[in-house]
Each structure stands twice: as C-alpha cells, then as structure tokens.
N, C-alpha and C positions, 0 to 999 in steps of 0.2 A: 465441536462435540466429539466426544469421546464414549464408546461405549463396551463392556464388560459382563459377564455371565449375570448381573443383577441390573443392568439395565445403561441406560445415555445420563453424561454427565458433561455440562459445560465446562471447559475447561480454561483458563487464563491464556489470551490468543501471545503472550510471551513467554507464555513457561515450554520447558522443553520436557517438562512430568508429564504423567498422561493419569489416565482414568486410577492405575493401581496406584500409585504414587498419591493422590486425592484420598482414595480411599484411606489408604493408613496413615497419613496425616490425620484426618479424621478419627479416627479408630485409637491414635495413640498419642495423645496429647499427656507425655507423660514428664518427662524430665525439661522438654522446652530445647531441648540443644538437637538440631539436625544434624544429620549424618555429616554435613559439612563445617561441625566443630572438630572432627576427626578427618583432617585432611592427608591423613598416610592410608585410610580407612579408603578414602573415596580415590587415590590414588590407585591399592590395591583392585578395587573393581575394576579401573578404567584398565590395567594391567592386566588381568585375568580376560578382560572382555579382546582386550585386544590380541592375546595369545590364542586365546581362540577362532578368533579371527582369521588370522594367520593359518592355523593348524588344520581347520575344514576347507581355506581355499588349494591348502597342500595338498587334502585329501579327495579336493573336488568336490565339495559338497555345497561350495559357496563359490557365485561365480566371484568373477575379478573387480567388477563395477561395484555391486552393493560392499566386496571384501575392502575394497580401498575406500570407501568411503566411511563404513566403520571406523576402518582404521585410523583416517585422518582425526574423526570425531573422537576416539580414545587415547590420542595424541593431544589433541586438544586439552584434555582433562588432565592428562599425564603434566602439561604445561602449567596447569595451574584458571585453567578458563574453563567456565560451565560450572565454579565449584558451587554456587551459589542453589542451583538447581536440585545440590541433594536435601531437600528437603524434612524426609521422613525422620521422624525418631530414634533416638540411637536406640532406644530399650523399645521393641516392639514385639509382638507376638510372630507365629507363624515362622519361627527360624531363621529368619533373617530374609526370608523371603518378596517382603517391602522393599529391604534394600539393594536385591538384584532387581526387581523391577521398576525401581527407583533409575538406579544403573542403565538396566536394556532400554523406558521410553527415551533418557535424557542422550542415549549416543546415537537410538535408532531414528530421532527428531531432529540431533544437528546432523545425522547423517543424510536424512532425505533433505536438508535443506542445500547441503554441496552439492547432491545432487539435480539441485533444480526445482525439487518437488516441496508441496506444502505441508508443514506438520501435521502429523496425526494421516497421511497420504498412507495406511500402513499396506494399501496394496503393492505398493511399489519397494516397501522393504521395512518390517513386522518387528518390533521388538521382543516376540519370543521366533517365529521362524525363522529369521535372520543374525537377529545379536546374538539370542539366546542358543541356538543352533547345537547340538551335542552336548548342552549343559545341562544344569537344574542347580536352582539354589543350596542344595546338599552340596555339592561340592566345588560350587563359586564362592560364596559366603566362605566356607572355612577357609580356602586358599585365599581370600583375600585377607583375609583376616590374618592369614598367617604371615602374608607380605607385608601384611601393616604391623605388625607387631616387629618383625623385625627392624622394618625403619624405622622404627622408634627405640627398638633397643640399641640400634648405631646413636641415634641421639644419647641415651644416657649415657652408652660406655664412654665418651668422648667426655660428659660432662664429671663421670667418676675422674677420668683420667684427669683433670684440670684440677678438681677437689687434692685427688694423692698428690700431684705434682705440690700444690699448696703448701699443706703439710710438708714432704720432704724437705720443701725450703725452712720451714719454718724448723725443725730438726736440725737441720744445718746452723743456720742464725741461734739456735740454742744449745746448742753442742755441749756449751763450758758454762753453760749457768747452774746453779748445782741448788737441788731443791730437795724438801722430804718427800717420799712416798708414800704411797698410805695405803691401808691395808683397812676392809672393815668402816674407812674414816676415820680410823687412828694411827698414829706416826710409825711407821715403820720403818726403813731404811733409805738412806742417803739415793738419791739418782740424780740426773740431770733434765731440766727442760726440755734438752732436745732427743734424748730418749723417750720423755712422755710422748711429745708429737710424732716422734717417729713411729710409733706403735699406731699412729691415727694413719698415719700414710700407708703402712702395711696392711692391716682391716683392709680398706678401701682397695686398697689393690688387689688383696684375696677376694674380695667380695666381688670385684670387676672381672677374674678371670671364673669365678663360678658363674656370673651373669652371660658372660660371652660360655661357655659350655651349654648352659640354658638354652641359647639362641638355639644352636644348632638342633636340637629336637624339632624348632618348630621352622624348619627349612625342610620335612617331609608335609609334603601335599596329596589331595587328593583327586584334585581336578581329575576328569574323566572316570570319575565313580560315577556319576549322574544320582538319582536318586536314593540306591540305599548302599552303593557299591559294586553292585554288577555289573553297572556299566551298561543296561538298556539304552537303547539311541545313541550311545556311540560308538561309532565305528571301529575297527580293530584298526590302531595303528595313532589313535587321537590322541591317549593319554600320553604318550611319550611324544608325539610332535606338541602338545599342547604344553608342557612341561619344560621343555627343549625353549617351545619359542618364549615362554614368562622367563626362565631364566636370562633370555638375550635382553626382556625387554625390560627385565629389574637391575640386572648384572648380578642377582643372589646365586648362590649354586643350592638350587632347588631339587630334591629329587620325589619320585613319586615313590610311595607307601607300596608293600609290599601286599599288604593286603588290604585290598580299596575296603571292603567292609567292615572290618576293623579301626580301619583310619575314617570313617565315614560318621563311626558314632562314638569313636574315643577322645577324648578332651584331657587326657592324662598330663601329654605338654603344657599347656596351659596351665593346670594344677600345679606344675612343676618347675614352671618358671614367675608362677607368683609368689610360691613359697620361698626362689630365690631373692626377690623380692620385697619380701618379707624380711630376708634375713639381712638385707643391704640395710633396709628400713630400721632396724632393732639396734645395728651397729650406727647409723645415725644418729640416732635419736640418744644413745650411749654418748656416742663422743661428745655430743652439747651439752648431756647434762652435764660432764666433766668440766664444757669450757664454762658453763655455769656455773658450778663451785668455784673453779677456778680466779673466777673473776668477780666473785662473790663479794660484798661490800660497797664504797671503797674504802673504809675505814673498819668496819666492823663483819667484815667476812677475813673469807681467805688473803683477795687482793694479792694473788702469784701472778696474775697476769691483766692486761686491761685490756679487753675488749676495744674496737673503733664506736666512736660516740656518731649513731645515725640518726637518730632523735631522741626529742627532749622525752622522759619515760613517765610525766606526770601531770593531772592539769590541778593539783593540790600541793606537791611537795617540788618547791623552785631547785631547780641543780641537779634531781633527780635522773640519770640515765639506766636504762633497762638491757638487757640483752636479748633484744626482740628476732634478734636475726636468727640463733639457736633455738628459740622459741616459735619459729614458722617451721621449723624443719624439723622440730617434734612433733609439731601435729600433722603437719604429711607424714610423715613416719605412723600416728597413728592412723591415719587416712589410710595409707597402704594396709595395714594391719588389717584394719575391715573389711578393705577389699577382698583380702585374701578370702574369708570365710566366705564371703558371696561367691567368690569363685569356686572355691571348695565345695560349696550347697548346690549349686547350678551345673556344677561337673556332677555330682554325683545322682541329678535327679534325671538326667537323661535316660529315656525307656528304648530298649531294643537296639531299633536297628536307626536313631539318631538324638541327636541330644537337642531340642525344641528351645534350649536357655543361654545359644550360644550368644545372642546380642547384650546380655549383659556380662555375660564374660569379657565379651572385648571393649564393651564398657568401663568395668572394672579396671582392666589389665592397660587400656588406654590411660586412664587417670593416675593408674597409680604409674607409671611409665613417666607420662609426662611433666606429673607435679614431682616427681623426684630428681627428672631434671633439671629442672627449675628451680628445687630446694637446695642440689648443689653447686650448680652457677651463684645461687644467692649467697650460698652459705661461705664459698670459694673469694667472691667480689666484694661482698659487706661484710666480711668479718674476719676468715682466717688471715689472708694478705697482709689486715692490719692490724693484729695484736703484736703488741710490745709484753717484756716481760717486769717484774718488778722482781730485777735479779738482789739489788741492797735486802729487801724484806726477805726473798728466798733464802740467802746466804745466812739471815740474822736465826731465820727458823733451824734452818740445820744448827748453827750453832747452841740453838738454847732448846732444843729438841732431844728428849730421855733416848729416844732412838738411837743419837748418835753412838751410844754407848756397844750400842750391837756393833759397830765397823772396830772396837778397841776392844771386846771382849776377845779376842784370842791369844791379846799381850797384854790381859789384865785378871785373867780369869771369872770365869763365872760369879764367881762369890764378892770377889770384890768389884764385881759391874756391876752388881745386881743391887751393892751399899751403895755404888754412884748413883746408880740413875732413883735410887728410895731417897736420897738426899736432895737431888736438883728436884725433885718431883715436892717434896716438901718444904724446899726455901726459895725455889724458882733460878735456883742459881744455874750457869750453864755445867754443860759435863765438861768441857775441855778447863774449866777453871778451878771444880775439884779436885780431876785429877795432876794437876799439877798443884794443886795447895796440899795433899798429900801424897808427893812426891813419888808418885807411882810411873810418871814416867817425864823424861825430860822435852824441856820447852822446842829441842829441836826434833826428837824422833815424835812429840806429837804433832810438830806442826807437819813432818810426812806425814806419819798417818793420816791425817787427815786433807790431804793435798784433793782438789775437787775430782780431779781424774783416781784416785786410787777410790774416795768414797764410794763412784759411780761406776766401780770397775770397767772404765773407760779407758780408750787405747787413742791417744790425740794422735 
C-alpha cells in the first residue's frame, strides 16, 4: 500500500514506482511510450538525483547511510538497470513533475532495499525528504533534460560526421568524372561528379559545427533554483556543489545560469537548437532529393548516378528498384520540421515565472535528435557508400549539351556562340561538332578546351 494527499493505493509488490508514479500513468495514457523509450532522458534523472545526493551529504543535510544508498541506487540506473521502472508518459501534464516523482520512488525503493528495508518503508528514507531533498521539479526536470539532450546530440554529431566522411569519399572517387550542372533544372555549365558531392560533404559539415555550437547553450543549468528560481530550501552553497558534482558524474562541462529565474522559465535554448535542427533537416532532405534526380530512371530519367539496389520497389512492375533510402530521410526531415513548430508553440506558451509544456519539448527535441541519427547512419550504410556513377552517359551529356558552348564563348564570341548552340539546339547536333564543321576552331585547341579539368575549372 501506498498512500498520497488523495488517499491508499495498492501498488504492484515489484514495482519500484509508488503511489505518484500510479497516478499519472493513469492520468496520462497519451502517446503510449514511457519515460523509458528515452533512455538519455532517464539517465539524466538518475544524474541529477545523484549530484544531489552528493551535494546535501557535502553540505550536511543528508547523513552518509541514506547518502550512499541513493547513490548506489542512481548508479544503478546510470548502468542501465531499473530502466524499465520509468514508466509514466513522456508527454504529461504538471511540468514534468511525474517524471521526478517517477525518478525520486524508483531510487528511494531500490535504495531502502540495499538498505535492508521493505519498499515503500518511506520512514526509513522518503522519496521527496531524502531523494528529492534541496530540489523541486523546476529545476530537476529542466537539468535533466538538458543532460539528456546533450547526449543525444554527441549521438548525432558522430553520425553527421560519418554521413560528411561518406560523401568526401565519394568527391574523391569522382574527382575526374565530368558532368553538366544545372541551374533551374536546365543545363548550365560543365563540373565534375565529385564537386557535386563535395558540396554534400561541406553542408553537412557546416551543419555539424552549428549543431555542436547549439549544444553548448544547453550546457547552462538550473538545478538549485528549486521552484521559481530563488532557490527556497536550498541551501547557500548547493547550487555550485550540485553543479560541480553532475558535471563529475556526466563528464559535461555544465555550468549554472546566471540568473536561476530566468533560466527557470526560459526555454529559448531549446528553440534554438531545434531550429538547428531544422536546418540540418532541410539540407537533408535537399541532398536526396538531388540524389533522386540524380538517379532518376534508369532509362528514362537523368541516370548520372545509380543508387545500391536494397529492395525490389514494386509488387506490380517486375525489375522495378526505388530509391527508398532518400525517401526515409525526407520524411524524418519532415518529422523534424514539425517538431520544430511544437517546440516553437510550447516554448512560447510558457506563463511567468515557468514554462508547464516542457515534457513535450524534450519530446519533440528527442525524436527529432534521434530519428535524424538514424536517418544518417541509414542514409550513410544503404546508399551513399554504394553509388557508382554513370560517367560514359555524363561525358556523352556534356558533349551533346547547348551549355557547353558557355566554356568556348570567350574564343568564339558571343555572337557566334549564340548561332552554335541555336543550331545544336535545332538539329540535336553536338557543339564541339559544329564548331569544327565551320572551322572556328581547330580539332586540337578544341580538344583543350575542352579537357575535363579545364571545363570544371579543376586543379588535378
């Protein structure tokens, strides 16, 4: 039995929840996904509970018995055990408030069990007088929240990095294949294959070090604000031991907010690194459609490039293969997208002195985090690695492409570039074949000019 300001609740004699934990399961049967679908999320709790821990036995307010026993129990959790026990809703009401209390029974439960005693014993050591001790969900919740978000953003910068790596290889491997460019969708000037890709690998690298700038916004914390910022019940001297000890016990270099009230009800970081996010997403979902054109066909498109064949793309048309891989990672591109606005609408409906919408922010900000790293591990392992090019058909486009006329207009003049390419364009003939049929220039200074490195103002 378990009981709380609305009365006795039986509880499950093996769960380590307790009565509040019950309740908003109840209360919030919303999304279906437990706090322990977000395991950097339940990590960060266990991280937070346990910095505190630490930080009141510093300060004396926690003896050494109930202080180590905590602590073993959010070590525990830190290990990857108990995770099962977070049960409540990721999107719930109340601030996130379920999910410290979620937090405080499931370490103050294995903690009275090290120590001998029976769950739910909460005389011998309370999940809000003990675990929760110098806290308040105001500023556990956001700081965890902020350590979970960072570990997830070490996850994706590692998996951008493996996507640019990709790419650069593939830049490399295409160096000296010489292709049109296009402008609009129409033929513009000569480049090479591994110019187009290297521009994919640049993006993604830009994108990677504004995503690590991102980070660091949300490496200021609040912890020892307690409820609006001021810091009621806790002690002088908490917030920096508490701050000090999460830093030892994440390895982040964490520091506390200059103004705990401020930081207590601003959500701006957030904002601000989903819009990062956003923009990784946009330039995603760009480079696919690209390698979709690209690979458009394979007779009756572009066909510059072929895709790896990862399944069959039809259960009507025999031989049909699809580019389904680009096609997952635009729609988490647009997943992220959406997220953004809900993070945007949830940041901005915060009143006073906290923001009530923070659990689907890190909802949000979870999702879109971890399916994007997931979109480029996919995108990285099923697809870039294995495109080939279809350099014979590139080379035959530059040649028989009105464009190329743009790379000889400055040894043929305007006037008479402008009758070459009105001519190829009306008999389909190439431009290097007219202008050597009237003798404008000869067969060996056009075969320079035209050499793949000069088209592609390329330095071999």
């Amino acid at each position: 039995m378990d009981h709380d300001l609305l009365g006795d609740r039986e509880i499950p004699a093996d769960a380590y929840w307790g009565v509040h934990t019950l309740r908003a399961v109840e209360n919030f049967p919303i999304t279906g996904q437990p706090l322990s679908t977000n395991p950097h999320l339940v990590r960060g709790l266990a991280a937070v509970k346990l910095a505190a821990a630490r930080a009141n036995q510093e300060l004396g307010l926690l003896d050494t018995e109930r202080g180590s026993a905590i602590e073993k129990a959010c070590l525990e959790i830190l290990s990857g055990q108990l995770a099962d026990q977070f049960v409540v809703d990721v999107i719930q009401g109340g601030a996130g408030t379920s999910s410290n209390m979620n937090a405080n029974e499931v370490i103050a439960n294995r903690a009275l069990e090290l120590l001998g005693h029976a769950k739910g014993d909460y005389a011998a050591l309370h999940p809000n007088d003990h675990v929760n001790l110098s806290q308040s969900t105001n500023d556990v919740y956001p700081t965890a929240v902020r350590v979970a978000t960072v570990y997830g953003i070490e996850g994706l910068l590692k998996a951008l990095t493996s996507l640019e790596d990709a790419f650069a290889d593939k830049a490399t491997e295409f160096r000296t294949v010489v292709k049109m460019g296009r402008t609009q969708l129409q033929d513009a000037v000569p480049m090479t294959l591994g110019q187009e890709f290297g521009t994919y690998a640049v993006t993604i690298g830009e994108d990677r070090e504004r995503l690590r700038e991102a980070s660091r916004l949300v490496h200021e914390i609040n912890l020892g604000a307690t409820a609006i910022g001021t810091g009621l019940n806790a002690p002088a001297g908490y917030a920096e031991a508490a701050c000090r000890h999460l830093g030892e016990a994440t390895g982040l270099p964490l520091v506390t907010a200059v103004d705990l009230i401020e930081a207590t009800q601003d959500m701006g970081a957030f904002v601000h690194l989903s819009g990062v996010l956003k923009r990784v997403a946009v330039k995603l979902s760009k480079i696919c459609n690209d390698l979709r054109l690209l690979s458009s066909g394979p007779r009756a498109g572009l066909a510059e490039i072929v895709l790896p064949a990862v399944q069959s793309g039809s259960s009507i048309m025999p031989g049909k293969i699809n580019p389904v891989i680009p096609e997952v990672v635009s729609q988490v591109a647009y997943e992220v997208i959406g997220n953004d606005v809900t993070i945007t609408m949830a940041a901005e409906a915060g009143q006073l002195q906290l923001n009530a919408f923070e659990p689907v922010i890190v909802h949000s900000l979870q999702k879109s985090i971890a399916h994007l790293e997931a979109a480029c591990y996919t995108l990285t392992e099923r697809c870039v690695r294995g495109i080939t090019a279809n350099a014979d058909r590139l080379r035959a486009s530059v040649e028989h492409s009105i464009g190329l006329v743009t790379a000889l207009n400055p040894y043929l003049g305007y006037a008479a570039a402008t009758s070459i390419a009105q001519e190829a364009l009306a008999t389909g003939r190439g431009v290097a074949e007219l202008v050597l049929e009237r003798g404008l220039l000869t067969a060996e200074r056009l075969e320079e000019l035209l050499r793949p490195e000069r088209l592609a103002n390329l330095t071999l």
